[in-house]
N, CA, C and O atoms as CSV, one atom per row, in Angstrom:
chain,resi,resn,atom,element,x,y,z
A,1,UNK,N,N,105.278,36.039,138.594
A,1,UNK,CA,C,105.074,36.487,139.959
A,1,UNK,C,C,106.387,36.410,140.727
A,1,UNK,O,O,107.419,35.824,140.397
A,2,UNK,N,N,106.166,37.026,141.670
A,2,UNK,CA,C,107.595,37.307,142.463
A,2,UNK,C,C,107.786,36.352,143.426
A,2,UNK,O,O,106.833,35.708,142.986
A,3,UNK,N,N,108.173,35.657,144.377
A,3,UNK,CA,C,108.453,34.433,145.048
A,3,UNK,C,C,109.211,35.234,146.370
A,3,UNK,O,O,110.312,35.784,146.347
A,4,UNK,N,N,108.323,35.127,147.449
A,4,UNK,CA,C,108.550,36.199,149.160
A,4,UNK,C,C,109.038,35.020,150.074
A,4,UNK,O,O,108.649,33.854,150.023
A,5,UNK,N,N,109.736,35.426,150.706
A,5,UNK,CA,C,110.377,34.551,151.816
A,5,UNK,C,C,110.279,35.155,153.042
A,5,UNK,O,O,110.668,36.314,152.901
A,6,UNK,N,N,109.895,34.908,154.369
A,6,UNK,CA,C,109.791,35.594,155.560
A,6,UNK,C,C,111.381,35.676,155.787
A,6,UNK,O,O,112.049,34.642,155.765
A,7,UNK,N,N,112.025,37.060,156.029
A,7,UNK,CA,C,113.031,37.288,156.531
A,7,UNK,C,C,113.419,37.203,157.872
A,7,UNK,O,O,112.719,36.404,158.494
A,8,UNK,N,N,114.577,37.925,158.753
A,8,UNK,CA,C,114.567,38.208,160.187
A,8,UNK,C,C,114.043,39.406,160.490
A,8,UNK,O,O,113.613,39.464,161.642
A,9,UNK,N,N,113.940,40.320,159.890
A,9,UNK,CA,C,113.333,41.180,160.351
A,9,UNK,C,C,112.622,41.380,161.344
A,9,UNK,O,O,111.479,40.998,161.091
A,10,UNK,N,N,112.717,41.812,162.419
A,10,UNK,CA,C,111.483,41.865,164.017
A,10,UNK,C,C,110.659,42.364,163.367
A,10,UNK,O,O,109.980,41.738,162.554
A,11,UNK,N,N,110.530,43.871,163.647
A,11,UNK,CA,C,109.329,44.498,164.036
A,11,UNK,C,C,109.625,45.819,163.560
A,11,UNK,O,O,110.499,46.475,164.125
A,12,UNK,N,N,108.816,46.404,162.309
A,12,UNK,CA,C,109.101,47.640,162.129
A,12,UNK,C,C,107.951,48.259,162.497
A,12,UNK,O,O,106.780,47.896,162.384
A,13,UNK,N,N,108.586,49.542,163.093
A,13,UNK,CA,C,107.047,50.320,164.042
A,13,UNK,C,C,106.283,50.985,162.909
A,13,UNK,O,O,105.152,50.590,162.627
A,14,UNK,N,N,106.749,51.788,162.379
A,14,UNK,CA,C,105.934,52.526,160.793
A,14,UNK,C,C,106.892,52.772,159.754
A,14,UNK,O,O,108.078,52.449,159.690
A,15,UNK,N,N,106.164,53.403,158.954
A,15,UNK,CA,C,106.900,53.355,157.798
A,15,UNK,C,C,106.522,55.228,157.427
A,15,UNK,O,O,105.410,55.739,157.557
A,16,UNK,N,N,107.502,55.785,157.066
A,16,UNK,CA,C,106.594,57.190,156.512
A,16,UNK,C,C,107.571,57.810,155.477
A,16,UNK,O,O,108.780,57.913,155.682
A,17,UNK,N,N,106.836,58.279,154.164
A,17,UNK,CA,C,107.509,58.839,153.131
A,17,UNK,C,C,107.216,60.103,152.913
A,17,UNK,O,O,106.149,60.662,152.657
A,18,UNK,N,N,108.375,60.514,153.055
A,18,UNK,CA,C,108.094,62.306,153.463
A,18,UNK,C,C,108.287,62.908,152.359
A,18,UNK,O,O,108.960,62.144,151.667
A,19,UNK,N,N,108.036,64.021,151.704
A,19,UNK,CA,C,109.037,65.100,150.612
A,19,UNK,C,C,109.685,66.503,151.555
A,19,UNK,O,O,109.193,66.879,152.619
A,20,UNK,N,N,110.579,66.975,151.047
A,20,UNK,CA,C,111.365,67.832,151.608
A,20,UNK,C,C,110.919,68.874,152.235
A,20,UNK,O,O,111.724,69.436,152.978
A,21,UNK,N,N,109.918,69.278,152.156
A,21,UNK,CA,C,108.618,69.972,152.913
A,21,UNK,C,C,108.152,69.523,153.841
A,21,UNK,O,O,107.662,70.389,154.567
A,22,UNK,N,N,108.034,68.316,154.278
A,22,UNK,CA,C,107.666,67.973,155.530
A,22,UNK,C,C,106.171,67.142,155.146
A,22,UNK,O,O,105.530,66.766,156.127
A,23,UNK,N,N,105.581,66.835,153.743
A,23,UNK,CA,C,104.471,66.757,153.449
A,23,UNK,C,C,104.576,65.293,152.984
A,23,UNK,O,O,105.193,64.826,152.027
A,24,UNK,N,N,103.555,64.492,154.226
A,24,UNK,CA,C,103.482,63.084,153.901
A,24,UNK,C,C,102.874,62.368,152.817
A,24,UNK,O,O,101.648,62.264,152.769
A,25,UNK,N,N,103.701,61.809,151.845
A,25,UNK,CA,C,103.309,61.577,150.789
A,25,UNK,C,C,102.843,59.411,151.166
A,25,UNK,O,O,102.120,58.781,150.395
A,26,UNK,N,N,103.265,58.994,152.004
A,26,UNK,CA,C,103.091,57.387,152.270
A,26,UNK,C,C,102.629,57.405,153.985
A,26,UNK,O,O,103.322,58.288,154.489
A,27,UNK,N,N,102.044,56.994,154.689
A,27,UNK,CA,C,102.530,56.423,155.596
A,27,UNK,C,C,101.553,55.263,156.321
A,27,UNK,O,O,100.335,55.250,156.501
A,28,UNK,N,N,102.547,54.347,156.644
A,28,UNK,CA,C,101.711,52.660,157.435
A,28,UNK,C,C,102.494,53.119,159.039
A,28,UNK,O,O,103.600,53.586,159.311
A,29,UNK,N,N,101.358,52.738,159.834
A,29,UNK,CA,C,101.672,52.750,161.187
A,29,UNK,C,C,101.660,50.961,161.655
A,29,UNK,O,O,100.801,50.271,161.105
A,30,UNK,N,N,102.518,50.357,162.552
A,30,UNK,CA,C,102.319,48.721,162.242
A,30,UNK,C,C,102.205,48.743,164.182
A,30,UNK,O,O,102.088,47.730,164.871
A,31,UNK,N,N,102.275,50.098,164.675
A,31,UNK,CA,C,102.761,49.839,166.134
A,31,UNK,C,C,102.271,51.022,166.809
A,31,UNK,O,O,102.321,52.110,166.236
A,32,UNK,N,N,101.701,50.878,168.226
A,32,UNK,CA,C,101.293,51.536,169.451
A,32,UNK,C,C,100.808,53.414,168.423
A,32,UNK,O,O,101.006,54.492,168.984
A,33,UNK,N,N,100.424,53.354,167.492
A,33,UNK,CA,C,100.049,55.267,167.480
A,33,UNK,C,C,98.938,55.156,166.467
A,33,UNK,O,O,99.102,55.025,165.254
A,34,UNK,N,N,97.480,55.240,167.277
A,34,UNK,CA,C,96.417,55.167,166.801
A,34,UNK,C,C,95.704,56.084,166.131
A,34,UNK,O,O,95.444,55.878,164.945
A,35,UNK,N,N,95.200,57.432,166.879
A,35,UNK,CA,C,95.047,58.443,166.865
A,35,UNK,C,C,95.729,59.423,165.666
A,35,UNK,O,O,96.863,59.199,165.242
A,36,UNK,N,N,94.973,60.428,165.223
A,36,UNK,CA,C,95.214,61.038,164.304
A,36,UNK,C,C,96.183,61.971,164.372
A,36,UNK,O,O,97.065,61.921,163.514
A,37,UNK,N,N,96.237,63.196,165.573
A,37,UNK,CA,C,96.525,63.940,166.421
A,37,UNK,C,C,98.084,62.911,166.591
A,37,UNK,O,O,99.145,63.164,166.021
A,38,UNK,N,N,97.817,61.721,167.543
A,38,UNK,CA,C,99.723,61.371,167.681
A,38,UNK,C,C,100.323,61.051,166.418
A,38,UNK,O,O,101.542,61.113,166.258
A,39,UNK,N,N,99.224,60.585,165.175
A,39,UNK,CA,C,100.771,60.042,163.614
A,39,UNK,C,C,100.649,61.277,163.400
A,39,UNK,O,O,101.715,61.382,162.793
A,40,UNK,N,N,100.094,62.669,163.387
A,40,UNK,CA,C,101.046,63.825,162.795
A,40,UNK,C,C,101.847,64.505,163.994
A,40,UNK,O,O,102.691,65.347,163.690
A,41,UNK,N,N,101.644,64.204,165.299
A,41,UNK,CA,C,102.941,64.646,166.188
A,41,UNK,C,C,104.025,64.224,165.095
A,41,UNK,O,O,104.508,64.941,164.219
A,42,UNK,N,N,104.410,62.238,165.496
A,42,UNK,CA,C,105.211,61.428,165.258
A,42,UNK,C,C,106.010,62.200,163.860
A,42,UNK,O,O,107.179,62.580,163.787
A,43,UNK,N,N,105.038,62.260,162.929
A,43,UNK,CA,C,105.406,62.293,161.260
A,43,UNK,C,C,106.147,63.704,161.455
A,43,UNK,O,O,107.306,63.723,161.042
A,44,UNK,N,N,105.633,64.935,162.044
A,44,UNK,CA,C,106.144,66.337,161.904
A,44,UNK,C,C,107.784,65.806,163.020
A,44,UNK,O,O,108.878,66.179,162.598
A,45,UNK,N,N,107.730,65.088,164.161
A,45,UNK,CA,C,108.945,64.913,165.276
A,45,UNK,C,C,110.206,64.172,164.356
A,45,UNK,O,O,111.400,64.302,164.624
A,46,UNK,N,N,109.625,63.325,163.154
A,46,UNK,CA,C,110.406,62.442,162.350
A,46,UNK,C,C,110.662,62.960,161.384
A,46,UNK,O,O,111.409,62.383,160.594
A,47,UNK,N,N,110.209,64.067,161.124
A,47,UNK,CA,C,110.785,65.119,159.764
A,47,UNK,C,C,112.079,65.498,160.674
A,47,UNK,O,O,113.270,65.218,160.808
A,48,UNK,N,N,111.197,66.202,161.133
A,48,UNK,CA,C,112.242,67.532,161.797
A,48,UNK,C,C,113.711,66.494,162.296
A,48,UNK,O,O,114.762,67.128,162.198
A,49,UNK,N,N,113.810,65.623,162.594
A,49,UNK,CA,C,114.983,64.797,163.260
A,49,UNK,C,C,115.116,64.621,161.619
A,49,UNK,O,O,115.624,65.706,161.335
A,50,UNK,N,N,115.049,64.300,161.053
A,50,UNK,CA,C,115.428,63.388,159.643
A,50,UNK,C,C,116.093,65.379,158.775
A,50,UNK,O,O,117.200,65.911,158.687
A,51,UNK,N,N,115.255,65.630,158.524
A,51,UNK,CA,C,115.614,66.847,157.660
A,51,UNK,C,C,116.599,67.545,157.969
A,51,UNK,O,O,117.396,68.029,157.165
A,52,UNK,N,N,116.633,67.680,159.420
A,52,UNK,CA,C,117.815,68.539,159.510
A,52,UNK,C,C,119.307,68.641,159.453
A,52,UNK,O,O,120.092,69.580,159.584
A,53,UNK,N,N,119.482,66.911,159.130
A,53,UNK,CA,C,120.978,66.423,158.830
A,53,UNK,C,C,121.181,66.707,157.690
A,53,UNK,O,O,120.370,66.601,156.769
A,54,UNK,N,N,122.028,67.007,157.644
A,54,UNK,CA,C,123.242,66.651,155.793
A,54,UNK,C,C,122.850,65.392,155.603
A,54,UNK,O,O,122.531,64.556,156.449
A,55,UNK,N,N,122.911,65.273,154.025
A,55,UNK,CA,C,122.909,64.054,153.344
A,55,UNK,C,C,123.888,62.985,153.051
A,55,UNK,O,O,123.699,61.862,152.583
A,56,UNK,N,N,125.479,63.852,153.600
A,56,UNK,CA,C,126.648,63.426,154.141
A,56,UNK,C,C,126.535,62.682,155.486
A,56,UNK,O,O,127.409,61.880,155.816
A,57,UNK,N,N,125.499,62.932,156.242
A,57,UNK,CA,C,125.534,61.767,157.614
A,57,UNK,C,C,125.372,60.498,157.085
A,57,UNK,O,O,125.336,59.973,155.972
A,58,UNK,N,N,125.262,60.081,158.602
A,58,UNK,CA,C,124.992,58.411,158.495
A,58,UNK,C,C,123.243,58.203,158.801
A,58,UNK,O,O,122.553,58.872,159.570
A,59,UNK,N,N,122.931,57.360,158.159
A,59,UNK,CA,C,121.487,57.025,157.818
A,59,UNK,C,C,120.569,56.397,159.163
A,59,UNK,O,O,119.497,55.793,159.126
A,60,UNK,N,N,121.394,56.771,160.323
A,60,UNK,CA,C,120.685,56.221,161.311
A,60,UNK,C,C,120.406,57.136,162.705
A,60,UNK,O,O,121.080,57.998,163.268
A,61,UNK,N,N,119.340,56.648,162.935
A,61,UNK,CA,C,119.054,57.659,164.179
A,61,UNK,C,C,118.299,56.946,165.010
A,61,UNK,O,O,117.390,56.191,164.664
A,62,UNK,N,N,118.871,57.302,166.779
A,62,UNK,CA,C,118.196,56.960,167.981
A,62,UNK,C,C,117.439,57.902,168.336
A,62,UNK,O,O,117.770,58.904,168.969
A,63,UNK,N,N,116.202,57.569,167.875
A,63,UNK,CA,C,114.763,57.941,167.534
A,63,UNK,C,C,114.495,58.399,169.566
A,63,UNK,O,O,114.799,57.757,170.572
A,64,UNK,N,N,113.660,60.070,169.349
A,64,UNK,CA,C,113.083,60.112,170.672
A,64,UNK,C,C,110.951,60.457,170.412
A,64,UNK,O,O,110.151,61.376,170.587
A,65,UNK,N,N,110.953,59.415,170.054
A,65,UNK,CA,C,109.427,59.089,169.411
A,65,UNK,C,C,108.888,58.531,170.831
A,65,UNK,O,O,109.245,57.447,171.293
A,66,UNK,N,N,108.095,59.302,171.385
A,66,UNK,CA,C,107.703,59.166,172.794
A,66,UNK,C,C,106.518,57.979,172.318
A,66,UNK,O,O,106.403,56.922,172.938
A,67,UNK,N,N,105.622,58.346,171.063
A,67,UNK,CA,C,104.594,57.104,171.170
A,67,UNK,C,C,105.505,55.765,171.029
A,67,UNK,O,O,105.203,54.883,171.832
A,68,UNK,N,N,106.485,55.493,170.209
A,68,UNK,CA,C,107.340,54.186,169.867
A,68,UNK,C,C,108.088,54.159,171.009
A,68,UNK,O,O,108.546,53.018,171.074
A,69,UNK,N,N,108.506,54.884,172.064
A,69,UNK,CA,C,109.271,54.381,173.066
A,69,UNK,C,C,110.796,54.453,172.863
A,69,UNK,O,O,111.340,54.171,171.795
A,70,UNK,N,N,111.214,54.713,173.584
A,70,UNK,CA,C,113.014,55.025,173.615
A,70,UNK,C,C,113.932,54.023,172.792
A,70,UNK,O,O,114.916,54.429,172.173
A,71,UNK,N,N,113.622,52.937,172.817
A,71,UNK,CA,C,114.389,52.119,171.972
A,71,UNK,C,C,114.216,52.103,170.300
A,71,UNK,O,O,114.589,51.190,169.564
A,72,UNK,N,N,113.663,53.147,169.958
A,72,UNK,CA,C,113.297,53.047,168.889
A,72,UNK,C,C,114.416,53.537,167.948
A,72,UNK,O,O,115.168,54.370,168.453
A,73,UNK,N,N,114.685,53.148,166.581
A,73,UNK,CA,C,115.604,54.042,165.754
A,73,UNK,C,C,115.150,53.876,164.283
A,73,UNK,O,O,114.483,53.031,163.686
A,74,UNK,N,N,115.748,54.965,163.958
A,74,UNK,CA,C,115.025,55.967,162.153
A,74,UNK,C,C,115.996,55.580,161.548
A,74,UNK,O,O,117.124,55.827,161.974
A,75,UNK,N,N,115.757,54.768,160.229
A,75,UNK,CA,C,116.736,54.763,159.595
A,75,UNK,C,C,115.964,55.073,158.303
A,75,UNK,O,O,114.802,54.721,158.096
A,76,UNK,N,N,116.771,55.801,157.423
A,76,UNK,CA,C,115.913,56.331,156.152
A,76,UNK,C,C,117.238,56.670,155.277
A,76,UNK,O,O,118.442,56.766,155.518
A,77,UNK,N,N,116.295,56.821,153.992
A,77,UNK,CA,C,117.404,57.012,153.128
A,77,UNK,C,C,116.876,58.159,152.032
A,77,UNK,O,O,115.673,58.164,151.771
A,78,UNK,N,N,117.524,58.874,151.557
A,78,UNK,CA,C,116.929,60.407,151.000
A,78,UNK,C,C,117.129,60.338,149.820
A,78,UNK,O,O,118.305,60.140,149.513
A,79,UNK,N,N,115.942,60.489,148.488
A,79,UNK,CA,C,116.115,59.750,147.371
A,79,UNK,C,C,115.599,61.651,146.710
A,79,UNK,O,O,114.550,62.120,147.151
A,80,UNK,N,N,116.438,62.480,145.726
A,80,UNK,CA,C,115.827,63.195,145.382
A,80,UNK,C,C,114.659,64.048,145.955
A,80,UNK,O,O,115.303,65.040,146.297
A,81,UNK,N,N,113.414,64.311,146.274
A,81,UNK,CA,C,112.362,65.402,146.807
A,81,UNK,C,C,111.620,64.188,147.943
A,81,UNK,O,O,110.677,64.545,148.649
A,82,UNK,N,N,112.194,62.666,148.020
A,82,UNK,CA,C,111.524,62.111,148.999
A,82,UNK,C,C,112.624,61.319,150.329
A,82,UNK,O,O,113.755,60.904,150.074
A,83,UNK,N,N,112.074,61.261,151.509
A,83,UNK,CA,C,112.957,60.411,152.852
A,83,UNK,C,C,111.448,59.498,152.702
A,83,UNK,O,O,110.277,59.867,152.785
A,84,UNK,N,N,112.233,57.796,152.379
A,84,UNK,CA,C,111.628,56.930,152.796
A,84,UNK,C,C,112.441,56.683,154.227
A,84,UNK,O,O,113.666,56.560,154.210
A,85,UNK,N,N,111.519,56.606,155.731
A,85,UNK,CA,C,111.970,56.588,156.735
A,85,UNK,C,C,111.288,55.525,157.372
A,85,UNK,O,O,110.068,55.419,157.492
A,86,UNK,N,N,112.030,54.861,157.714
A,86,UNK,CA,C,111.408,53.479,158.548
A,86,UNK,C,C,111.489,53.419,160.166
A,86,UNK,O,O,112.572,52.910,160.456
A,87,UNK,N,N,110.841,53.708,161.182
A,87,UNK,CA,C,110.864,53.487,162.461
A,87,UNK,C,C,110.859,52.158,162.886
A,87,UNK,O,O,109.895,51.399,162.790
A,88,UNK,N,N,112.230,51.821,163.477
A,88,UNK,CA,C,112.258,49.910,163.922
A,88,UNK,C,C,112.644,49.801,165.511
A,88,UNK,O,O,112.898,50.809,166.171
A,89,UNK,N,N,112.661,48.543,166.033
A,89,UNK,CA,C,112.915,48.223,167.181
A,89,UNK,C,C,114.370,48.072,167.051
A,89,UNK,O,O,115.044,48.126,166.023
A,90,UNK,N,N,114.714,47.888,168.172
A,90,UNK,CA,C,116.755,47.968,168.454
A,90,UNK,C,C,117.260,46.487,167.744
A,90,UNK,O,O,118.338,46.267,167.191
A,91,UNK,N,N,116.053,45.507,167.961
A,91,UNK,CA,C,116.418,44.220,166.944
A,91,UNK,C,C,116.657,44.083,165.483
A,91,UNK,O,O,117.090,43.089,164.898
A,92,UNK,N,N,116.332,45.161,165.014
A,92,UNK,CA,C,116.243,45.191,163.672
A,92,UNK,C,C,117.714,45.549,163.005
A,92,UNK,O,O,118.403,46.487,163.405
A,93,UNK,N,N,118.121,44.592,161.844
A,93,UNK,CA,C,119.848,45.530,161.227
A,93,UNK,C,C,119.537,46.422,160.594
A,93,UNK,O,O,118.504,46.425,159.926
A,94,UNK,N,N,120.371,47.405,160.655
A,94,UNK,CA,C,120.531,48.880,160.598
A,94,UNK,C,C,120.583,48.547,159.009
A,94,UNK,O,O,119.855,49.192,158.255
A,95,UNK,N,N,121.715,47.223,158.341
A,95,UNK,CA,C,121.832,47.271,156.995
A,95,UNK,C,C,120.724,46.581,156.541
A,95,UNK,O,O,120.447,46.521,155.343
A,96,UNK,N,N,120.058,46.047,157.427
A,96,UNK,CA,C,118.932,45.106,157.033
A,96,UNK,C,C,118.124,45.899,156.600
A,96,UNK,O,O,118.014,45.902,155.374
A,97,UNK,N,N,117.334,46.775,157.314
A,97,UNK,CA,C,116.442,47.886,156.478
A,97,UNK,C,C,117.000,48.750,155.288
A,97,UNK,O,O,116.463,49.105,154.239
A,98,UNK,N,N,118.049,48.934,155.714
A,98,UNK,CA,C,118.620,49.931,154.423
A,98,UNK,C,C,118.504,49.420,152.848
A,98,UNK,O,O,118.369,50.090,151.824
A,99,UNK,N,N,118.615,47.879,153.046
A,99,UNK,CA,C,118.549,47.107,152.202
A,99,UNK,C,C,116.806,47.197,151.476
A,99,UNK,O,O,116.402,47.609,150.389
A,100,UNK,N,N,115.969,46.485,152.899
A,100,UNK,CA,C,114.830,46.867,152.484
A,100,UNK,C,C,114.126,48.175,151.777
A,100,UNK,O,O,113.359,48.167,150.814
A,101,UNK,N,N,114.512,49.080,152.383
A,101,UNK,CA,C,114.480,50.152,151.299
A,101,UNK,C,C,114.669,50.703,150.391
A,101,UNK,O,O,114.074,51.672,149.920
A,102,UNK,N,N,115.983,49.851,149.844
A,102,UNK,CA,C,116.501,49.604,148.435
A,102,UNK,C,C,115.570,49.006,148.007
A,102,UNK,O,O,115.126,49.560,147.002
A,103,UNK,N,N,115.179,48.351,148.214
A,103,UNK,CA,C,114.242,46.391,147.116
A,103,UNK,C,C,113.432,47.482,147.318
A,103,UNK,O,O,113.665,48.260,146.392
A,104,UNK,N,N,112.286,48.111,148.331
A,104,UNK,CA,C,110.946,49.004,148.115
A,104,UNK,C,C,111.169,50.267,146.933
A,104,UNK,O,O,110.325,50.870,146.270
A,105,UNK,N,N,112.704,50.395,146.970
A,105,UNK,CA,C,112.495,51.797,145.499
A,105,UNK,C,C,112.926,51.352,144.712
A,105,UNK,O,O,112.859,52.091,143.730
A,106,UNK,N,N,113.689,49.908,144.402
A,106,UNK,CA,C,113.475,49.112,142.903
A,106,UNK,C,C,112.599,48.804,142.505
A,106,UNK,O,O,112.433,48.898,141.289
A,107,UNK,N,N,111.405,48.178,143.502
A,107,UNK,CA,C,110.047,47.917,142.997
A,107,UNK,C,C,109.560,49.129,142.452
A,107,UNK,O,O,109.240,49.357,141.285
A,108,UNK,N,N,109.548,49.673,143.167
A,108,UNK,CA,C,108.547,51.194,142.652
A,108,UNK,C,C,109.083,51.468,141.102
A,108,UNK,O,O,108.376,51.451,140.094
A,109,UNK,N,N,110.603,51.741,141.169
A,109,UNK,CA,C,110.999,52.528,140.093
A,109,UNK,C,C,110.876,51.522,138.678
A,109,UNK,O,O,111.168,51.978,137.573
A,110,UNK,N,N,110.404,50.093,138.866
A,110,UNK,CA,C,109.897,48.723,137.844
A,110,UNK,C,C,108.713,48.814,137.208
A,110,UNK,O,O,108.353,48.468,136.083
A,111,UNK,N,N,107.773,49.712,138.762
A,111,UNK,CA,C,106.551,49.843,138.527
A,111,UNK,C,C,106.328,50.979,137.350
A,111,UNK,O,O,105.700,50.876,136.296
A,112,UNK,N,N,106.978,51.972,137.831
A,112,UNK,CA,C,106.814,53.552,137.369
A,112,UNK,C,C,107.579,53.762,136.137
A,112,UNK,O,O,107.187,54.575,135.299
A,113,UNK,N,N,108.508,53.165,135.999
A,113,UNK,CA,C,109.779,53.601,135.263
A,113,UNK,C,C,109.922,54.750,135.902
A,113,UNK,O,O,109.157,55.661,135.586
A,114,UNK,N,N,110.924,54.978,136.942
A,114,UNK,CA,C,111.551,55.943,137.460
A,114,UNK,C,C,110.652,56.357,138.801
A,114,UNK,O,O,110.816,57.577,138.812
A,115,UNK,N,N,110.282,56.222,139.293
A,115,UNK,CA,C,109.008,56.432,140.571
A,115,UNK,C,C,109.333,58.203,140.586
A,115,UNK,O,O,110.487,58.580,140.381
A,116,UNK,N,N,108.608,58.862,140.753
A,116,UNK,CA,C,108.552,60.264,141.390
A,116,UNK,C,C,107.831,60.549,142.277
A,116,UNK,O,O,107.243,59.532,142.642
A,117,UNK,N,N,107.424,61.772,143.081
A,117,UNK,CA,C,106.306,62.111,144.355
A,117,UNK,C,C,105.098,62.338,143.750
A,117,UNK,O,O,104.040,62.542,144.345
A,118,UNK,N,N,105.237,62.307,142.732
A,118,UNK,CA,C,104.020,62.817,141.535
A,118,UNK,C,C,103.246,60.754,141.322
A,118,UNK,O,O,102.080,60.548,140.985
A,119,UNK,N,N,104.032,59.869,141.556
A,119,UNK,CA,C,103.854,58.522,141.473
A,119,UNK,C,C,102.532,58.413,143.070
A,119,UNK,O,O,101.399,57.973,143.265
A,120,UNK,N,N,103.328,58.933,143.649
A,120,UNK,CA,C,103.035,58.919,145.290
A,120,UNK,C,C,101.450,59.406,145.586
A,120,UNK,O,O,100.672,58.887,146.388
A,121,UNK,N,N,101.210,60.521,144.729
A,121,UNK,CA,C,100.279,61.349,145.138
A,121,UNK,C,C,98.880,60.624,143.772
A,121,UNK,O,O,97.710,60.481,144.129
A,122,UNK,N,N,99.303,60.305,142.441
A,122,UNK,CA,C,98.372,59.966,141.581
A,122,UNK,C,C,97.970,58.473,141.716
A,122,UNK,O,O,96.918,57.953,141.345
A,123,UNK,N,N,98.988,57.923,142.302
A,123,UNK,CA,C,98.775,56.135,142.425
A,123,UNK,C,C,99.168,55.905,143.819
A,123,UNK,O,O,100.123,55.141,143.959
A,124,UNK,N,N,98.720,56.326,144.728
A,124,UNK,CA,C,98.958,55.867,146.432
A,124,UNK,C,C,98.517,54.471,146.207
A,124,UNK,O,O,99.121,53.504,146.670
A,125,UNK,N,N,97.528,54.401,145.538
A,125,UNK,CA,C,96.929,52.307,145.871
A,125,UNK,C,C,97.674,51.576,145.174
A,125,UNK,O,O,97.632,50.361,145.368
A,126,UNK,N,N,98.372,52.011,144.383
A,126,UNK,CA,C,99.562,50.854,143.736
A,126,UNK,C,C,101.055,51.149,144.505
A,126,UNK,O,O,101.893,50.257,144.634
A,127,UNK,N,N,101.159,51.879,144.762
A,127,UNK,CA,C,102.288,52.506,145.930
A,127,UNK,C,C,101.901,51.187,147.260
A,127,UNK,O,O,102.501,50.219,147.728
A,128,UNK,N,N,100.601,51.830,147.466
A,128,UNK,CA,C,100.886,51.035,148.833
A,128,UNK,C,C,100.671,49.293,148.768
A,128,UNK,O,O,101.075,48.444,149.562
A,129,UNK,N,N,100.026,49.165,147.744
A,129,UNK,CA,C,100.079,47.574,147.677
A,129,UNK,C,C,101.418,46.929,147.031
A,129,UNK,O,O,101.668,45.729,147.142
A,130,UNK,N,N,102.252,47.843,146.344
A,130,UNK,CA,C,103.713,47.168,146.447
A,130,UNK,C,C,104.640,47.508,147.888
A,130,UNK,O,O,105.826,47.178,147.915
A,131,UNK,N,N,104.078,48.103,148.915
A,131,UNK,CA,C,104.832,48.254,150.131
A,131,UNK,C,C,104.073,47.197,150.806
A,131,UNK,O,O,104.581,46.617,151.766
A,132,UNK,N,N,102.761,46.862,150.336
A,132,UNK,CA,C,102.397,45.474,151.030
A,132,UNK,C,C,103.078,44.301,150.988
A,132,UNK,O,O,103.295,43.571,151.955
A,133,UNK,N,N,103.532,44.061,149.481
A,133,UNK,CA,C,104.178,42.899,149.563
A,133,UNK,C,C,105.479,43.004,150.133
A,133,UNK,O,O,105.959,41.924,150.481
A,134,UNK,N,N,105.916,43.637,150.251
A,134,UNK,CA,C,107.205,43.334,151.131
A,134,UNK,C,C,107.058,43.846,152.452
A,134,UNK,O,O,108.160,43.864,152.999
A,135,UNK,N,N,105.922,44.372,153.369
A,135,UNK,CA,C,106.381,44.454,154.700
A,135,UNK,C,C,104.808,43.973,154.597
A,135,UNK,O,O,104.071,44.269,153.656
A,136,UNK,N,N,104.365,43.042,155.930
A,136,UNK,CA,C,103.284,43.100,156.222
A,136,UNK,C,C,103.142,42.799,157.471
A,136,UNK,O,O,103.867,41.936,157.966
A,137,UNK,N,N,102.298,43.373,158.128
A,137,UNK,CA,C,102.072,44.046,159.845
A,137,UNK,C,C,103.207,44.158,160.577
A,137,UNK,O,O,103.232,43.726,161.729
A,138,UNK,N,N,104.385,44.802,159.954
A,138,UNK,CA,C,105.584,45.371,160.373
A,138,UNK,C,C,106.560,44.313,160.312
A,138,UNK,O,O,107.713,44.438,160.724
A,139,UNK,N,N,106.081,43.262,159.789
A,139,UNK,CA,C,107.125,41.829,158.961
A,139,UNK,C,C,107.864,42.344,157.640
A,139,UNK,O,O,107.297,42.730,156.618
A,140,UNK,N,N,109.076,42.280,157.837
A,140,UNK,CA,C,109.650,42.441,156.191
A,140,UNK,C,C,110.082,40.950,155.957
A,140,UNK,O,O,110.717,40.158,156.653
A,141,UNK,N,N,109.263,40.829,154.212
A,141,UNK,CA,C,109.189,40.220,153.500
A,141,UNK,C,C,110.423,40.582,152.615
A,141,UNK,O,O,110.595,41.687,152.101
A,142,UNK,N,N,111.500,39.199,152.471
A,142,UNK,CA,C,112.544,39.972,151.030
A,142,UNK,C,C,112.105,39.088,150.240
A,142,UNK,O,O,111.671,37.954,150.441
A,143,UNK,N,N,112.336,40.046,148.795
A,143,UNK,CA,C,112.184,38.934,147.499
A,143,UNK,C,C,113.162,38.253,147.378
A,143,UNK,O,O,114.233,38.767,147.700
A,144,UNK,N,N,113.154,37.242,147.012
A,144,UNK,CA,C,114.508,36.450,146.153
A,144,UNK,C,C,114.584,36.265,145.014
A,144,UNK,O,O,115.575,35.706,144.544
């Protein structure tokens, strides 16, 4: 078994795993967007900001996510046909998540041998219970 330590991590608002289409293949909401109608505003407002950069930018963005509120920022990282994109509060390190999102696609790719969107769509309940153990109610958990 793996051995979890509560990190610093504040508060991550959601979590959403997109493919290059715009078609949500993951997503945990941990903050203020209840409704069905506002997580596909949010998810289609967080493509469109995320997709339209080069993969040459920098991995961070001051998020204008009216349900998360102005202080919010996107940091994601673009792996082949998927953006794992994390919405956090201004407390959160920019390398701190980046990190976390590393450890979430080593797990996967341990799980899968090699994770694909095809992983995403046939095994969502093993997908999402290894995104359980490391974030839970917008707590990131790191392994050691």
């Amino acid at each position: 078994t793996m051995f979890y330590s509560l990190h610093y991590f504040q508060m991550i608002k959601g979590i959403l795993i997109i493919n290059n289409h715009g078609k949500p293949r993951l997503v945990k909401f941990y903050q203020s967007v209840t409704n069905e109608d506002e997580q596909q505003s949010v998810i289609r407002r967080v493509f469109q900001q995320v997709a339209q950069r080069p993969d040459s930018f920098c991995n961070y963005l001051e998020g204008s996510i009216p349900e998360w509120g102005d202080a919010t920022r996107i940091i994601y990282r673009h792996y082949a046909t998927l953006y794992f994109i994390f919405a956090v509060d201004q407390q959160e390190s920019d390398l701190g998540i980046l990190d976390l999102i590393q450890v979430f696609v080593e797990a996967l790719d341990k799980c899968f041998e090699n994770v694909c969107e095809l992983d995403f769509i046939f095994h969502s309940d093993r997908v999402s219970y290894i995104l359980d153990e490391i974030i839970m109610a917008g707590m990131g958990l790191e392994t050691k």
